[in-house]
LOLUMDO-901096 format. One record per residue (C-alpha): residue in three letters; x, y, z; residue number from 1. Coordinates in pm, 1 decimal. Layout:
R fifi        X        Y        Z tipa
R  Ala        X        Y        Z  NUM
...
//
This chain:
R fifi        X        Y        Z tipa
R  Unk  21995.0   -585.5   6509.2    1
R  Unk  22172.0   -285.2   6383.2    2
R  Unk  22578.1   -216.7   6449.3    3
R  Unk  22625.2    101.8   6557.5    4
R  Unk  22993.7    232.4   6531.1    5
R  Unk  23133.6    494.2   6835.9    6
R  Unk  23282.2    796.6   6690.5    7
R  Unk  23496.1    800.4   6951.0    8
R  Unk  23694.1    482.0   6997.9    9
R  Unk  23709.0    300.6   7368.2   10
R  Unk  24088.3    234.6   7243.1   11
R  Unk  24279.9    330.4   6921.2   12
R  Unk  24507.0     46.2   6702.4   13
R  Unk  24828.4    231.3   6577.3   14
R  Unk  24923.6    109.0   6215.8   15
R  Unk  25144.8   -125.5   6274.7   16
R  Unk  24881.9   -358.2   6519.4   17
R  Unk  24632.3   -328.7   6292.3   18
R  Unk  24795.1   -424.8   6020.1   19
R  Unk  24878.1   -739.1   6220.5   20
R  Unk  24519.1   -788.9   6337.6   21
R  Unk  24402.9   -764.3   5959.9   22
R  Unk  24651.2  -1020.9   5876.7   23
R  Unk  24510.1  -1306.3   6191.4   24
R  Unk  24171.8  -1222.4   6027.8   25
R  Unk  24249.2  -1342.7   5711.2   26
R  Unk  24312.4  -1657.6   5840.9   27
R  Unk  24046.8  -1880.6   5763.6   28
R  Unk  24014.9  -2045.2   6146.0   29
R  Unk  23925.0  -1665.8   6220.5   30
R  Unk  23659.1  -1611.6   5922.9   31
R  Unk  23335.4  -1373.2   6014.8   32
R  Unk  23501.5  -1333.1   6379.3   33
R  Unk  23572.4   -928.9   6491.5   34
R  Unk  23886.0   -848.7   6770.0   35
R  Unk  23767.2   -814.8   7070.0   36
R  Unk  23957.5   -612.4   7344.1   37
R  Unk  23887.8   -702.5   7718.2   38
R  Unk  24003.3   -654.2   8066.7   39
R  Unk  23969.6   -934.3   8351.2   40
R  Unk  24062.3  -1014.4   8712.0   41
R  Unk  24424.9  -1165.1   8694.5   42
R  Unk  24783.9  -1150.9   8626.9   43
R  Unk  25067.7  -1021.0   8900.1   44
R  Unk  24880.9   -606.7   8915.9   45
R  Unk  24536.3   -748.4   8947.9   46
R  Unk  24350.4   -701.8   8621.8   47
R  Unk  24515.4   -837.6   8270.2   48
R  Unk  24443.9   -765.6   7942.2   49
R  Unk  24296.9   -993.4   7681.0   50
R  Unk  24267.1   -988.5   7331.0   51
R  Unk  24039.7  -1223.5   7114.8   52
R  Unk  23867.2  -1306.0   6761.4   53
R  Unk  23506.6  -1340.9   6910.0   54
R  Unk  23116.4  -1234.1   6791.9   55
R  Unk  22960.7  -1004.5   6866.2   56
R  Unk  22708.1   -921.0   7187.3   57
R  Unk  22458.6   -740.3   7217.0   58
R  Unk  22582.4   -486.2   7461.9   59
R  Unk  22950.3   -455.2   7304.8   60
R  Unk  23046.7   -106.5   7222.5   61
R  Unk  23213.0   -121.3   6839.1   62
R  Unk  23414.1     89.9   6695.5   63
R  Unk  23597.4    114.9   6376.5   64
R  Unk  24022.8    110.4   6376.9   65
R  Unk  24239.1    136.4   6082.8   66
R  Unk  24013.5   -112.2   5882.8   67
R  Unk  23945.3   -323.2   6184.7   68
R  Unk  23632.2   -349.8   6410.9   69
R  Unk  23710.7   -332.2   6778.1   70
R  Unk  23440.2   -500.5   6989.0   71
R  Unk  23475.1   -439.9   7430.0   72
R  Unk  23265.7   -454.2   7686.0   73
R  Unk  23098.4   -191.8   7943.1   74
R  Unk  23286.8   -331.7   8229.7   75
R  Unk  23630.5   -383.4   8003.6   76
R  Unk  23552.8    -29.7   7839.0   77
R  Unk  23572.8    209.6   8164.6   78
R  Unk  23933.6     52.0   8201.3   79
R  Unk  24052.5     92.2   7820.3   80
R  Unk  23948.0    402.3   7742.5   81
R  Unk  24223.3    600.6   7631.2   82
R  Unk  24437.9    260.1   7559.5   83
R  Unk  24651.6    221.1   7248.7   84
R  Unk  24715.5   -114.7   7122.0   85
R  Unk  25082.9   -140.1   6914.5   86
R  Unk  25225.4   -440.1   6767.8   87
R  Unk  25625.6   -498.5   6747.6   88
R  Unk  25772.7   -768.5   6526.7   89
R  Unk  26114.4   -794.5   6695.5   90
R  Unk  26239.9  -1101.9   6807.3   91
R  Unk  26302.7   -997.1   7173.6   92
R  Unk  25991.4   -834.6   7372.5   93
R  Unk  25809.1   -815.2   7034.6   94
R  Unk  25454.7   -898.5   7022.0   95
R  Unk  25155.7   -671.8   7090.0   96
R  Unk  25113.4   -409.8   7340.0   97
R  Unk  24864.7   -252.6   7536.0   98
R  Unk  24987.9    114.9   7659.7   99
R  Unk  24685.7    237.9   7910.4  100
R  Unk  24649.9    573.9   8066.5  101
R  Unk  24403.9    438.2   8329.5  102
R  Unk  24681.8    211.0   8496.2  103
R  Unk  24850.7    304.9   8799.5  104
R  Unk  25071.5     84.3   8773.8  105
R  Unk  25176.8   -228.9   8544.6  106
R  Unk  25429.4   -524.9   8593.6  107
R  Unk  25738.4   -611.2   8398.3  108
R  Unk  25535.0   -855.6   8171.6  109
R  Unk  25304.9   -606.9   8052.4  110
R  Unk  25012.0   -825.5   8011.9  111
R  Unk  24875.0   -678.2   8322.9  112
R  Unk  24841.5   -373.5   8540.4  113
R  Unk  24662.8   -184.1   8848.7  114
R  Unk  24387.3      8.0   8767.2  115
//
């Protein structure tokens, strides 16, 4: 089965997150695994974001990031497109982050929104 790679990413990694997501796949408990980005039913807005070293399916849309495949799904995909995922080191709030243009709104935790 050949990978095909989307010119035009579902969502876009600034520098800083992928260099963190490079770094978790160097690990060896994440060996041959590929970040996958995803969207489910949950959290306090209705729909939360996910984020997971997974393989690849055979529908997954992939697309290439800084150095870092990005696998998502159909249904994930129409509500990440656009997204950018940052990652912050500081102590306080720090962590990654998921800034989506498709959300109407989001709650204080960030983790989930209201598409």
């Amino acid at each position: 089965m050949s990978e095909v790679v989307r010119a035009n990413p579902v969502a876009t990694l600034t520098e800083s997150a992928a260099a963190e997501i490079r770094s978790l796949l160097a690990r060896n408990e994440n060996a041959g695994k590929t970040l996958r980005l995803y969207v489910e039913q949950g959290g306090c807005s209705g729909m939360q974001y996910g984020m997971v070293f997974d393989e690849k399916r055979e529908a997954d849309l992939v697309s290439e990031e800084r150095g870092v495949t990005v696998l998502v799904d159909a249904f994930s995909a129409q509500y990440l497109r656009g997204a950018v995922v940052d990652f912050s080191d500081v102590l306080s709030g720090g962590g990654f982050k998921i800034s989506n243009p498709n959300a109407r709104q989001s709650c204080g935790c960030g983790k989930s929104f209201e598409a």
